[in-house]
C-alpha positions as CSV (number, residue, x, y, z in Angstrom):
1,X,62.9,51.4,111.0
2,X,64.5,53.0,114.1
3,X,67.7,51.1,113.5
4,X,67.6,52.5,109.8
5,X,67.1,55.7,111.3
6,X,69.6,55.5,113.9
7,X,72.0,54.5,111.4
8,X,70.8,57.2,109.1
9,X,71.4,59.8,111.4
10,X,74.3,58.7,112.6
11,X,76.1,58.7,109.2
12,X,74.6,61.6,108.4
13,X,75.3,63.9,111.2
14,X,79.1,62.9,110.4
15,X,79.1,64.3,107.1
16,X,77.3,67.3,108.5
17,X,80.2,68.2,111.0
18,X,82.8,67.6,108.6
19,X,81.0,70.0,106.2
20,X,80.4,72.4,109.5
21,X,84.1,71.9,110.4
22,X,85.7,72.6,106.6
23,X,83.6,75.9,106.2
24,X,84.6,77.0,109.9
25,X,88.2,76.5,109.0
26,X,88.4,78.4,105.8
27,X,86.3,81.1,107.4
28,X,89.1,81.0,110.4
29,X,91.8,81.1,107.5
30,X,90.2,84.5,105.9
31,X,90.6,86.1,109.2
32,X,94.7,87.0,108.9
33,X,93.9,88.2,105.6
34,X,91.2,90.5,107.2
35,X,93.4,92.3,109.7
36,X,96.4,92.6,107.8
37,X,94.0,94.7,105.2
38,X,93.0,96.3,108.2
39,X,95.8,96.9,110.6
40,X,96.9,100.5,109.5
41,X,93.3,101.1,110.3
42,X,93.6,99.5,113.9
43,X,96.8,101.5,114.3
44,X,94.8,105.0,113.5
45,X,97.2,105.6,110.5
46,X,96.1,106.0,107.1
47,X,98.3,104.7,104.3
48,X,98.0,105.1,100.1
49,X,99.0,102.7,97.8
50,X,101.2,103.4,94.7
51,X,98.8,105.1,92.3
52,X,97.8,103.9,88.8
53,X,99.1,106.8,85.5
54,X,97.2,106.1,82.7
55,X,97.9,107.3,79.0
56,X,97.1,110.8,78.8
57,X,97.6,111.8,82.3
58,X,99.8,115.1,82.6
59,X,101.0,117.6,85.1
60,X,102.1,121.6,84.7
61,X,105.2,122.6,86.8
62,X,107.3,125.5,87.8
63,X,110.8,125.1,88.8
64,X,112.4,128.1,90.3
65,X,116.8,128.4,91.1
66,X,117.5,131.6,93.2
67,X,120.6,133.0,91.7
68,X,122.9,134.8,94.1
69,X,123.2,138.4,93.7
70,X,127.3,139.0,94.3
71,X,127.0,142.5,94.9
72,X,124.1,142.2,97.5
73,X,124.2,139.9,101.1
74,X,120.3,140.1,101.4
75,X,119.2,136.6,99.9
76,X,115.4,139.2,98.8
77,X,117.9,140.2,96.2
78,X,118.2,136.9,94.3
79,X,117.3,136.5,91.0
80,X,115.0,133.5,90.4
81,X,115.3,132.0,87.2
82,X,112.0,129.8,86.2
83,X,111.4,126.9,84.1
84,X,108.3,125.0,83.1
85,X,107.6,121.6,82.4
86,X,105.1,119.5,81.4
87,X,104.7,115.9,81.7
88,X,102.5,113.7,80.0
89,X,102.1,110.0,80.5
90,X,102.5,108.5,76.5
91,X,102.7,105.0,77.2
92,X,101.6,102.9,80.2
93,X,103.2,99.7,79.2
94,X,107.6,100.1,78.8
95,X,109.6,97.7,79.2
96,X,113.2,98.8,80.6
97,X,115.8,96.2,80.3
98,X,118.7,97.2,82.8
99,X,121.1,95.7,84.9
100,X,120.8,94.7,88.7
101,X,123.0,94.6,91.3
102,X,125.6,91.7,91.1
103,X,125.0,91.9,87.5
104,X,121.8,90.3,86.6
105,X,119.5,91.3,83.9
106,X,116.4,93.1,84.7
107,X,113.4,94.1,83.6
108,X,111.4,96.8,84.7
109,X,107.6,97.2,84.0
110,X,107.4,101.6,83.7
111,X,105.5,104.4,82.4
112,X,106.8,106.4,79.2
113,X,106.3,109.9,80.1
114,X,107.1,113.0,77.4
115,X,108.4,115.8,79.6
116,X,108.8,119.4,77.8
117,X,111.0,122.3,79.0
118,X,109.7,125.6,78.4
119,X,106.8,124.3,75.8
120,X,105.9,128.2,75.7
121,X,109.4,129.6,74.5
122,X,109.9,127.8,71.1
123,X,113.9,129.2,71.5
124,X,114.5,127.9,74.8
125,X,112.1,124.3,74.0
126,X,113.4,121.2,75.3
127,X,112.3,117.7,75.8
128,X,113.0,114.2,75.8
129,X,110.9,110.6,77.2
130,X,111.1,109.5,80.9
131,X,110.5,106.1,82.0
132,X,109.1,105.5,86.1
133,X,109.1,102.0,87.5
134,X,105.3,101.3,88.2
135,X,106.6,99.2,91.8
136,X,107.3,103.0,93.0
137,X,107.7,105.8,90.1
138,X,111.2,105.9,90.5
139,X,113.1,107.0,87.6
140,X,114.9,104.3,85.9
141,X,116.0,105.3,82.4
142,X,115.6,108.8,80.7
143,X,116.0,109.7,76.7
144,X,116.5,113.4,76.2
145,X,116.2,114.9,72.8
146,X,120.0,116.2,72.0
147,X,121.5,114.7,74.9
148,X,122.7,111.7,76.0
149,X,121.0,109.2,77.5
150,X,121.2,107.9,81.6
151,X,119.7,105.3,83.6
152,X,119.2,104.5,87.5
153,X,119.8,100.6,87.9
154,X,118.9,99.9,90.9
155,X,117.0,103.4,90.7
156,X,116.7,105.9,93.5
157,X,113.2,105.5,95.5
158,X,111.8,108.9,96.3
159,X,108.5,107.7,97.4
160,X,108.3,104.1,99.1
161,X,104.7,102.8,98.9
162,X,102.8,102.4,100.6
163,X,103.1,105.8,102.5
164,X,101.9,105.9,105.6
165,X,103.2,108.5,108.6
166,X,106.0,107.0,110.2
167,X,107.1,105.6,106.9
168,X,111.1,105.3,106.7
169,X,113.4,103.4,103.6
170,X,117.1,103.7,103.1
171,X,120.1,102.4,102.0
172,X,121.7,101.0,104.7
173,X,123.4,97.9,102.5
174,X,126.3,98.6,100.1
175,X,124.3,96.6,97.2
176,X,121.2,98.9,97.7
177,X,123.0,102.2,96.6
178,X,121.4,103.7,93.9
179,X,123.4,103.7,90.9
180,X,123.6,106.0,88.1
181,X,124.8,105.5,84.2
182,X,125.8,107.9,81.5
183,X,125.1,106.5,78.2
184,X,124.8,102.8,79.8
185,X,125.1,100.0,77.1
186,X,122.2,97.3,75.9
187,X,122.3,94.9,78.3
188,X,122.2,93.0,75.5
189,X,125.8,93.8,74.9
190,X,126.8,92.9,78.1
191,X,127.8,89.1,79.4
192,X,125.9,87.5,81.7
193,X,127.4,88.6,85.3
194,X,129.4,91.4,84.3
195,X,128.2,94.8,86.1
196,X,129.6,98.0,84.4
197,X,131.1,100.6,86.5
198,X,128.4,103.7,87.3
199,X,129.5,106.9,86.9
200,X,127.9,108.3,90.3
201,X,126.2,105.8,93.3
202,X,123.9,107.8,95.2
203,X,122.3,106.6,99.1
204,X,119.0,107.7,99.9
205,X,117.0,108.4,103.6
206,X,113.0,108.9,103.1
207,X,110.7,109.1,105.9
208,X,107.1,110.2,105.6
209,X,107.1,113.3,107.9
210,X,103.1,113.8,108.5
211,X,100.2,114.4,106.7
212,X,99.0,118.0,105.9
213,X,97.2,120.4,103.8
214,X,99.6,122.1,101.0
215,X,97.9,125.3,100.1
216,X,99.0,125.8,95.3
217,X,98.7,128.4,93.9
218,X,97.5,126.9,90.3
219,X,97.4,128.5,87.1
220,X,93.4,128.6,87.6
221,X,93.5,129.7,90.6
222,X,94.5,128.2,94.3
223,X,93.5,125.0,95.7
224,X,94.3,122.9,98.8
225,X,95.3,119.5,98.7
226,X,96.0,116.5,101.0
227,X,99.1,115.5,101.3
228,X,102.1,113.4,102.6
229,X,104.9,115.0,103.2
230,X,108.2,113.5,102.3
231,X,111.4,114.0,104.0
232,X,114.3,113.1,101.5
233,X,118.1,113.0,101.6
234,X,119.9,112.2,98.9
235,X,123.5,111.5,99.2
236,X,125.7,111.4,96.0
237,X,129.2,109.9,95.6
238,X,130.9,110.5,92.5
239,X,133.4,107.9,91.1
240,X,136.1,109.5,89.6
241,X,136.6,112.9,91.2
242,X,135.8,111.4,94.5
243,X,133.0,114.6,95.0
244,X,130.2,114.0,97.6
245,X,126.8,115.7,97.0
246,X,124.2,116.0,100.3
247,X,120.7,117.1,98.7
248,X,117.5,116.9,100.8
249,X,114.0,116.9,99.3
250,X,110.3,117.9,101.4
251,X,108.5,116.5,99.1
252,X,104.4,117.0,99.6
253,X,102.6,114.3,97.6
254,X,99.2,114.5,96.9
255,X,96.9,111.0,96.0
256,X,94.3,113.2,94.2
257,X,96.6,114.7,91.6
258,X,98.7,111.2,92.0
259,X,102.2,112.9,91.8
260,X,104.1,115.4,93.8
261,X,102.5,119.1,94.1
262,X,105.5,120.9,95.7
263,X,109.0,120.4,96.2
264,X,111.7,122.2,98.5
265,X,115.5,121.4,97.4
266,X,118.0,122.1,100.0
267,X,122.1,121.7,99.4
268,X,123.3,120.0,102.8
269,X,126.7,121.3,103.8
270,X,127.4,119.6,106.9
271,X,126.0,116.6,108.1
272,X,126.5,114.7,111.7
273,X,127.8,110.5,110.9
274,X,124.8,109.6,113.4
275,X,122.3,111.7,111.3
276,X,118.9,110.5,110.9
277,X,115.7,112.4,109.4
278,X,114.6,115.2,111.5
279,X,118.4,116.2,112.4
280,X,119.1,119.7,111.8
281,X,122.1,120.3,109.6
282,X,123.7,123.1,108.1
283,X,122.1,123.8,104.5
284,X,120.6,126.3,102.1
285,X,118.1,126.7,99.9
286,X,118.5,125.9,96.3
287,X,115.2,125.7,94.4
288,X,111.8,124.3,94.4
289,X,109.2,122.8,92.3
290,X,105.4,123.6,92.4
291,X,102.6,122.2,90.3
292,X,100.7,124.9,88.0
293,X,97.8,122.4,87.2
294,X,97.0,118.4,85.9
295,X,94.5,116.4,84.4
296,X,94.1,113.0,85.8
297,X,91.9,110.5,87.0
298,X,91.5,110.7,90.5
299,X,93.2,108.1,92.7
300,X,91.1,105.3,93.7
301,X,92.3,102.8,96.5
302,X,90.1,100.0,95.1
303,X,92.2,100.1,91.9
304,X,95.3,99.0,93.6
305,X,95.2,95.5,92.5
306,X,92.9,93.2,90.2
307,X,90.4,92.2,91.5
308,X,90.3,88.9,93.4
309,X,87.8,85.8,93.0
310,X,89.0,84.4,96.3
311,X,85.9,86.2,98.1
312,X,83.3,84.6,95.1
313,X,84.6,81.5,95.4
314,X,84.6,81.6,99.5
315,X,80.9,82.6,99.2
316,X,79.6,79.9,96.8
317,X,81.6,77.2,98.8
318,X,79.4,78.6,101.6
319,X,76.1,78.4,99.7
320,X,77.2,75.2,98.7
321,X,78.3,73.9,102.2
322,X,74.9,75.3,103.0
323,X,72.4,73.4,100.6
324,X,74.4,70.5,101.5
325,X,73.3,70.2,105.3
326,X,70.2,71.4,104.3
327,X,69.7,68.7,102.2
328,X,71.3,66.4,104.7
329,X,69.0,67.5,107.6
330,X,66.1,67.1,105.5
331,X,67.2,63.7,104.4
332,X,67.5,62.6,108.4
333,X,64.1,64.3,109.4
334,X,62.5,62.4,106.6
335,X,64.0,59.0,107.9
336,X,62.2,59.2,111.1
């Protein structure tokens, strides 16, 4: 009975440690995953994920231009011609085909979004559909009523998510420019590995400045709103005439109204070769862009990805693991 026991035990115990041994390593194996999901936590940085527009969503602008007053030198004198617009998010689920750099087909998952110029002035009315690539919201293809059509393929990245402070993205590659088409052809239309000339190619420096509170003055009223302040330059090249354009952007994005509430456009004339974000350089003031009011669902972190069944199945392996060397102990006890 003791040697039955003995042997019992024995044999036993081994599958007991193996059991104890495979649930300690998958246990040990969840434990990257665990502080990669927490290290911009550890670092004391907060950081937002791209957000998720749903059909319906919309958003109230006003865009003001100064126009300069010839006869006066004080810029108080300007005239400010304003425009509003109003988006609204009419399809969640677009499909873009476009080409990508070196000349490959692609397809880009985006958001159909109706925008309306001056909805309130019947003479002045204007609209067309917008498409925003749901990796980052960047603009990849627009349809204006009237106008002709233009696409961004690859498209330029105003807001590189995750944003975090500290957050920087460029161009720094001569296949990463952003390039822009004026009436672009079907891709359809277009033979495998062939990559039609853009009319502009545009390079782009974004850095996520700091994280502040951006005081709007709404339509109802004005409200205070988180935000992450975006510091974009956007250089643009023009084919043909050989033009360069230096734009820069402080953009202030807010998660709760998931989109931009206020935007500062300055035209760069001068700009050092070593520049980098924060550099001063010789500009002026050319516009901005200030939300009037929105109606959205909030932004919620935990909607950033489906959800996973790694963690259920990790947790009934456990039980499982479990009842098994609780059985098995019982099973050696009882031998004795």
């Amino acid at each position: 009975m003791k040697v039955q026991s003995k042997t019992i035990l024995k044999d036993n115990l081994g599958l007991t440690f193996a059991i104890l041994a495979v649930t300690i390593l998958l246990i040990g194996s969840l434990t990257p995953l665990s502080m990669t999901a927490t290290a911009a936590e550890d670092d004391g940085e907060e950081e937002v994920g791209v957000p998720e527009w749903n059909e319906g969503d919309k958003w109230r602008y006003s865009d003001k231009v100064p126009m300069p007053n010839e006869a006066s030198p004080d810029p108080g004198d300007d005239k400010v011609i304003e425009t509003i617009m109003e988006k609204e998010v009419t399809d969640e689920n677009f499909r873009v085909n476009a080409y990508g750099p070196g000349g490959e087909k692609k397809t880009y998952e985006t958001y159909q979004v109706r925008e309306i110029h001056n909805p309130d002035n019947p003479e002045n009315r204007w609209e067309g559909d917008f498409y925003y690539w749901k990796d980052n919201l960047a603009q990849v293809y627009n349809n204006p009523e009237g106008n002709v059509p233009s696409a961004y393929h690859p498209p330029i990245v105003d807001l590189d998510f995750p944003l975090y402070v500290g957050k920087k993205w460029s161009t720094d590659k001569e296949y990463d420019l952003a390039r822009y088409f004026e009436g672009p052809p079907d891709p359809d239309d277009v033979d495998e590995g062939e990559y039609p000339e853009p009319d502009r190619e545009y390079a782009f420096l974004g850095r996520v400045e700091n994280r502040t509170t951006k005081e709007i003055e709404l339509e109802k009223g004005v409200k205070e709103f988180e935000t992450y302040m975006v510091n974009l330059t956007l250089v643009g090249y023009d084919r043909e005439g050989g033009k360069t354009e230096i734009t820069r952007y402080e953009m202030y994005y807010s998660p709760e109204v998931k989109n931009i509430v206020h935007t500062d456009i300055f035209g760069v004339r001068r700009m050092p070769e070593d520049y980098s974000v924060g550099d001063d350089v010789m500009e002026n003031f050319i516009g901005n862009e200030t939300l009037l009011g929105f109606e959205a669902d909030p932004y919620n972190p935990d909607d950033e990805g489906e959800p996973s069944l790694l963690g259920v199945g990790i947790v009934l392996l456990i039980l499982g693991v479990g009842t098994a060397s609780f059985y098995v102990y019982k099973k050696v006890r009882s031998s004795f």
